[in-house]
C-alpha positions in Angstrom: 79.5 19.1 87.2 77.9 20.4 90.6 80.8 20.6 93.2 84.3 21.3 92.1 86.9 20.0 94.7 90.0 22.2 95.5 92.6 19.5 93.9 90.7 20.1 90.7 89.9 23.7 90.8 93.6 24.1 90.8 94.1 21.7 87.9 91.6 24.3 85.8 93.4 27.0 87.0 96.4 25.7 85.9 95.2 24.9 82.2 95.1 28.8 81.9 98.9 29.3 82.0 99.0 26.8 78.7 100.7 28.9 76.2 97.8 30.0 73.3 99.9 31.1 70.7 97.1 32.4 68.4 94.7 33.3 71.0 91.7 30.8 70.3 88.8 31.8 72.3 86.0 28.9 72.6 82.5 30.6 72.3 78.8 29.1 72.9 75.7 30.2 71.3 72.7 28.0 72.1 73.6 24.7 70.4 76.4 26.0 68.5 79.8 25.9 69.3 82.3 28.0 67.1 86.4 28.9 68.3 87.0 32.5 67.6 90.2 33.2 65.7 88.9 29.9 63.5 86.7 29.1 61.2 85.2 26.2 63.1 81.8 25.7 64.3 80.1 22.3 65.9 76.2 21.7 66.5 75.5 20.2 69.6 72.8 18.5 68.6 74.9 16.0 66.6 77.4 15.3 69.3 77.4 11.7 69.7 80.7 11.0 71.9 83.5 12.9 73.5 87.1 12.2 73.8 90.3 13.5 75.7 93.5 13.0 73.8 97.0 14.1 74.6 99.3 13.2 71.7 102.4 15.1 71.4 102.0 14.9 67.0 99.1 17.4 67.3 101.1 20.5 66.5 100.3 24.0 68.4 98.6 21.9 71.2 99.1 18.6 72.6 95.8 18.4 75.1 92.4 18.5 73.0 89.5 17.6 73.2 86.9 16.0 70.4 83.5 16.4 70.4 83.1 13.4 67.9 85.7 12.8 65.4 86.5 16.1 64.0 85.9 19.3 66.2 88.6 19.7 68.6 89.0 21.9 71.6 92.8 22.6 72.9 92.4 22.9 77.2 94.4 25.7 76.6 92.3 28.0 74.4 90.1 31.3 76.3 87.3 30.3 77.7 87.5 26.2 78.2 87.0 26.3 81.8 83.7 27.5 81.7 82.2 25.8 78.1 83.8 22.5 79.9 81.8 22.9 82.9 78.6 23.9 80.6 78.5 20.7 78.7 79.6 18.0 81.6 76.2 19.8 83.3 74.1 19.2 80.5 75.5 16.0 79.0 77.3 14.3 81.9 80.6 13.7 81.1 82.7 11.9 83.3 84.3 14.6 85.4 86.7 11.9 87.5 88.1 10.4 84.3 88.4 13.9 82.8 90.8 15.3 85.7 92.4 12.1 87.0 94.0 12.7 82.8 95.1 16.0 82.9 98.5 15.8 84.6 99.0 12.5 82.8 103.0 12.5 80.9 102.4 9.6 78.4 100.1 9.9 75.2 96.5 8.7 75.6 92.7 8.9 74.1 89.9 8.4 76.7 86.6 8.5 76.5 84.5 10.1 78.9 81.0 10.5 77.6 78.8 8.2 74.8 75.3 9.2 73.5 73.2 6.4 73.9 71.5 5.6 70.7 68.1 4.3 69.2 68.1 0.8 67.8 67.9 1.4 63.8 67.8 -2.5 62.4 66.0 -5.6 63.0 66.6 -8.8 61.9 63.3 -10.3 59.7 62.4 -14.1 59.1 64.3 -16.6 57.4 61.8 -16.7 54.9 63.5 -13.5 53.2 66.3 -14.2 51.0 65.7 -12.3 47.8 69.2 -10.3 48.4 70.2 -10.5 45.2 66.5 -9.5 43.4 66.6 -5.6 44.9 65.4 -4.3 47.6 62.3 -3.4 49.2 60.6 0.5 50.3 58.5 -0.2 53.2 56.5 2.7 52.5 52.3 2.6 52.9 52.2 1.4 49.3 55.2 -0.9 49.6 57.6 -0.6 46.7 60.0 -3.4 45.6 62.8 -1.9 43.6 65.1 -4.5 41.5 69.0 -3.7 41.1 69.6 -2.0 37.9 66.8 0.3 38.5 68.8 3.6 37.7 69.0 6.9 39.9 66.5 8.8 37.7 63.9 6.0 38.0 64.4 6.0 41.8 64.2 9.5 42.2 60.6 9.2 40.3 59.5 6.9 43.1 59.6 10.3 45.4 60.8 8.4 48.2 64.0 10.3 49.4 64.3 13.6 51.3 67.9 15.1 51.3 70.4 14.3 53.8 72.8 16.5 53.5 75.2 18.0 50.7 75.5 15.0 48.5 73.4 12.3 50.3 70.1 11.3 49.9 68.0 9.6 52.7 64.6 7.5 52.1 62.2 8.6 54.0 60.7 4.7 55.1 62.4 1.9 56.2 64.1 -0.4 53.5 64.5 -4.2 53.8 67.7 -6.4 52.2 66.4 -9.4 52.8 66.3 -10.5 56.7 67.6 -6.7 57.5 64.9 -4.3 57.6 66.8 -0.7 58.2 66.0 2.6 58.9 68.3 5.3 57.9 69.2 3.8 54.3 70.8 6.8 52.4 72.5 6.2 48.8 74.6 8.8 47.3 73.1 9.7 43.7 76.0 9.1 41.1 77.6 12.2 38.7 75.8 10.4 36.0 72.2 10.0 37.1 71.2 7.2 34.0 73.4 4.5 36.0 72.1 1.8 38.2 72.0 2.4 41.9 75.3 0.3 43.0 75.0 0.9 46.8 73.2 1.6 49.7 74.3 2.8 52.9 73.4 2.8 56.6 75.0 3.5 59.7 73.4 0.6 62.1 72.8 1.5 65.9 72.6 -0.9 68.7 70.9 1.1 71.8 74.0 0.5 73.4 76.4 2.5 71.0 79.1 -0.5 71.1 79.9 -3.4 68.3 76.6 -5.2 69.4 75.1 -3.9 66.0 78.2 -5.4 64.4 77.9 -9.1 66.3 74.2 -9.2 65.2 74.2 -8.1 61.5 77.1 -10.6 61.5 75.3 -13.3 62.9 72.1 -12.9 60.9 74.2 -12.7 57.5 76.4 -15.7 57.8 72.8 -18.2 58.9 71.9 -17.6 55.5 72.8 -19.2 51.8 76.2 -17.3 51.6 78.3 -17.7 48.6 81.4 -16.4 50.4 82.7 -15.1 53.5 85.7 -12.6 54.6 86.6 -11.9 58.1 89.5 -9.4 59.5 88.8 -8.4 62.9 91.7 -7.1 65.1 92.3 -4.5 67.9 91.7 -1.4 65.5 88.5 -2.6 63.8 85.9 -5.4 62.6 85.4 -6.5 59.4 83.2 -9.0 57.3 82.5 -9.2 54.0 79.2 -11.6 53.0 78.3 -12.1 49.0 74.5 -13.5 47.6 75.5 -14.1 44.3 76.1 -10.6 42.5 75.3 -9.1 45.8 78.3 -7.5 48.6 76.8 -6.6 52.3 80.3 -5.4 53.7 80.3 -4.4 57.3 82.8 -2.6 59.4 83.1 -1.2 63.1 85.9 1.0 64.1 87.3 0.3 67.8 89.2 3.1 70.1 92.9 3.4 68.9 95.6 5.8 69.6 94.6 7.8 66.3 91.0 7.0 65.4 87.5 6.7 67.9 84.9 4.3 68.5 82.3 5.8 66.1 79.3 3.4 68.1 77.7 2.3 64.6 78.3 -0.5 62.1 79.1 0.6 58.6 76.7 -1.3 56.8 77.3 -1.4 52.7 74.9 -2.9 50.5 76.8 -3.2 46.6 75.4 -4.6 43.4 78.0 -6.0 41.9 76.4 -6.8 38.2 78.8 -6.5 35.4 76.6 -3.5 33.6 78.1 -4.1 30.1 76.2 -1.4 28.8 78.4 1.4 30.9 81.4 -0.2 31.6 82.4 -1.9 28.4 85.2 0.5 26.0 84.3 -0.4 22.6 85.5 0.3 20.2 88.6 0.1 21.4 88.5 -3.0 23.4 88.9 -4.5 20.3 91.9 -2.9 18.7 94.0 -2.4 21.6 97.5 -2.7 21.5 100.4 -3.3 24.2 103.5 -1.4 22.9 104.9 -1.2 26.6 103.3 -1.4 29.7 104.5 -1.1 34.0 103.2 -3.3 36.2 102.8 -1.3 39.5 103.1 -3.6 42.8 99.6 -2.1 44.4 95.8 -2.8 43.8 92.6 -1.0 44.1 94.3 2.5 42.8 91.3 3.4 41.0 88.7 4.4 43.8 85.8 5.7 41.9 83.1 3.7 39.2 81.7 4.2 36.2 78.6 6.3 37.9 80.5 9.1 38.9 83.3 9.0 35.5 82.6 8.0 32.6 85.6 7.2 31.6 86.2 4.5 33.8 85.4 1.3 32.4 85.9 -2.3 32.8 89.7 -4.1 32.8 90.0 -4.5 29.0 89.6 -8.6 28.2 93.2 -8.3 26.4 94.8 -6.7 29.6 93.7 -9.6 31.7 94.6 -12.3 29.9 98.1 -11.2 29.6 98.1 -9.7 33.1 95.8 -11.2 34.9 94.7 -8.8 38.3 97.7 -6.6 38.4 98.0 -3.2 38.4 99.3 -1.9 35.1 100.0 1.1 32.9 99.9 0.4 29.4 100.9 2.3 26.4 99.2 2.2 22.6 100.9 3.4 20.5 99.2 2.5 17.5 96.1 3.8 18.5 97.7 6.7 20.8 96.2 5.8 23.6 97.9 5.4 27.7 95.5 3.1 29.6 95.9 2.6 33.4 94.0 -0.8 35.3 93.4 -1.6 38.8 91.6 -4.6 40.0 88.3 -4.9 37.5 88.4 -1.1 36.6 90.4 1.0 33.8 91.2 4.7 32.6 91.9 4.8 29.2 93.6 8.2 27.7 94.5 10.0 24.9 97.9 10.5 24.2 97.8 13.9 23.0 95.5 15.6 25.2 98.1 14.6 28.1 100.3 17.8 28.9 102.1 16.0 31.9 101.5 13.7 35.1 101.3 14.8 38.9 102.3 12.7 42.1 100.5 14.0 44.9 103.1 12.5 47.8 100.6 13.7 50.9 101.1 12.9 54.9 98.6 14.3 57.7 98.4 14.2 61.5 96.5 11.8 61.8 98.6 9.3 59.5 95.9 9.1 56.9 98.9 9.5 54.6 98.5 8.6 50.5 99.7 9.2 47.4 97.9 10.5 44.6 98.2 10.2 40.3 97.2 13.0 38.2 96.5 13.7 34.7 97.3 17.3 33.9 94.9 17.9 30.2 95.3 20.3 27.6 91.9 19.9 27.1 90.0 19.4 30.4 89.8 22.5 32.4 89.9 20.3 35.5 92.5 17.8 36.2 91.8 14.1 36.2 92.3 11.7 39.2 93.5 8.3 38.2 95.8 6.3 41.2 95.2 6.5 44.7 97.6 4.5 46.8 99.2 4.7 50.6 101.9 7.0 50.9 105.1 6.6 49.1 103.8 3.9 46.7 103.7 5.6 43.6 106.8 7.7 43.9 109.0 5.4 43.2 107.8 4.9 40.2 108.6 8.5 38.5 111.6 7.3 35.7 109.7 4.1 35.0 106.2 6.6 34.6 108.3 8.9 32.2 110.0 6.8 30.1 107.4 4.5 28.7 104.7 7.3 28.7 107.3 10.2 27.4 105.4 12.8 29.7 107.0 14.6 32.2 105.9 13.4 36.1 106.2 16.3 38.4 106.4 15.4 41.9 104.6 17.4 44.9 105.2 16.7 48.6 102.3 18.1 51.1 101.1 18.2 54.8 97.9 18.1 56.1 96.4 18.9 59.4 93.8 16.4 59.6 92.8 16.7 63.8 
């Protein structure tokens, strides 16, 4: 920002007699950023795109703006006039789209600045299909590592560097068949003696738009598929590709009202063996028992696997044959047991280690509302997650939870400020 005009000098000014009820002052040290009064803090060094919203749901302040998806600035916080000014120098933000938005009335989310980004993917010969044999660590000594190799084997290989709290990054490129990637991370699982399920990458095109998404795409479906999803619509893109036991699932999310355009294409690699070894529940697969059951009108409640609770395990082959997919709480009483099932996954409890159940009824600003089923133990000292749904879904279920479990359901309602 070099010459300030008059017309917008007095739109700054003005942002100064915005009412700052708790007296947030915005603060600079080198590359960090940090509001006094709060406990946030941003590196500038990550900043990958910036974003002016005015949306009336944002309480306290109803003109922010991002640096990426989480760090928000309100225009009317001490000190915005002159970090604003800072960063349009060094980054180059675009000042005319910035102050033609400020006396703006309606709602709106604009973008006025977008790191530009280096390429992280390439697309191989044809001649690689092994997708469903492993994958391959393009280090000097290559290394090709089969699925089913488990996270203690792979962390022999001494080929990841930490990423950050709970990811783990390898330090060469990997290749999935035609897609050799940089940037592969895989998140090592509570239980360290599982197989690596998935690997991750954030995929770049230099331009920081859905290119990377159009060309994965592309690439995946010229191959020997063995099935194919689309969803693509104003909010996002979507395409999931199977090889056999293999799931590459890619996603891109485009600029709405409530969410930014990240840049990257979410790419997921899953192995999607069936692992009998971990995920089958005998004995008790084998003397289970329906005494009553609900059948609740959701799927894919339970969100975790096998490599991060043990206690998950595989739908029970007597559950799906009388139920087929559905969502269902079942109660054994012969063997005293409450089991819960979603999709191909179960939960499978003890009846008398259950001291009561907790609905978790949440809503946050940024509508990333859900509810939430928990076990309350007398035996585990922390309590266990077993449903995850969208807001409201499980709540109506309380009466039909109590009666055929005969354990109380206690109901909590919460808000979260998610911006």
């Amino acid at each position: 920002m070099q010459n300030i005009s008059i017309k917008n000098f007095l739109k700054f000014f003005s942002l100064q007699l915005l009412r700052n009820k708790y007296h947030y002052e915005i603060k600079r040290e080198k590359n960090l950023i940090y509001i006094k009064g709060k406990c946030d803090e941003f590196d500038l060094r990550k900043l990958n795109y910036v974003y002016l919203v005015k949306d009336p749901d944002i309480r306290n302040n109803n003109l922010t703006l991002y640096l990426n998806d989480f760090f928000k600035i309100g225009l009317n916080y001490k000190g915005f006039t002159r970090i604003y000014q800072e960063l349009s120098k060094q980054f180059g933000f675009n000042d005319q789209l910035f102050f033609n938005h400020l006396c703006k009335k309606k709602p709106f989310s604009v973008e006025i600045w977008r790191k530009k980004q280096t390429r992280n993917y390439q697309i191989l010969d044809d001649v690689y299909v092994d997708y469903t044999e492993g994958f391959e660590i393009l280090s000097p000594q290559k290394q090709f590592i089969p699925w089913g190799t488990t996270y203690t084997e792979l962390f022999k290989i001494k080929s990841l560097k930490k990423k950050d709290f709970i990811h783990y990054e390898f330090e060469y490129p990997i290749r999935v068949g035609r897609l050799l990637l940089d940037n592969v991370y895989v998140t090592p699982a509570v239980i360290k003696d599982t197989p690596v399920l998935k690997l991750y990458v954030n995929c770049y095109h230099q331009s920081a738009t859905d290119l990377s998404y159009t060309e994965i795409k592309n690439t995946l479906t010229h191959n020997n598929m063995s099935s194919l999803f689309e969803k693509e619509n104003e909010k996002s893109l979507n395409t999931q590709i199977t090889f056999g036991s293999l799931e590459i699932g890619l996603h891109y999310s485009k600029h709405t009202r409530y969410y930014f355009d990240q840049g990257y294409t979410k790419l997921e690699i899953s192995d999607k063996n069936e692992y009998l070894r971990y995920i089958a529940n005998y004995p008790y697969e084998e003397k289970l028992e329906i005494s009553n059951y609900l059948i609740i009108d959701s799927n894919e409640l339970i969100k975790n696997d096998f490599t991060s609770d043990k206690n998950i395990k595989r739908r029970p082959p007597k559950i799906k044959s009388h139920f087929g997919n559905d969502t269902v709480i079942w109660v054994d009483n012969s063997n005293k047991k409450i089991g819960f099932t979603s999709d191909n996954k179960s939960i499978v409890l003890n009846q008398d280690s259950i001291k009561n159940f907790v609905i978790l009824n949440i809503k946050t600003t940024r509508k990333n509302n859900r509810d939430i089923l928990i076990e309350e133990s007398f035996t585990q000292e922390q309590n266990r997650l077993i449903f995850e749904a969208n807001y409201n879904t499980l709540k109506k279920y309380v009466n039909d939870i109590k009666r055929i479990a005969n354990k109380d359901v206690v109901i909590i309602e919460d808000y979260i400020e998610d911006v």
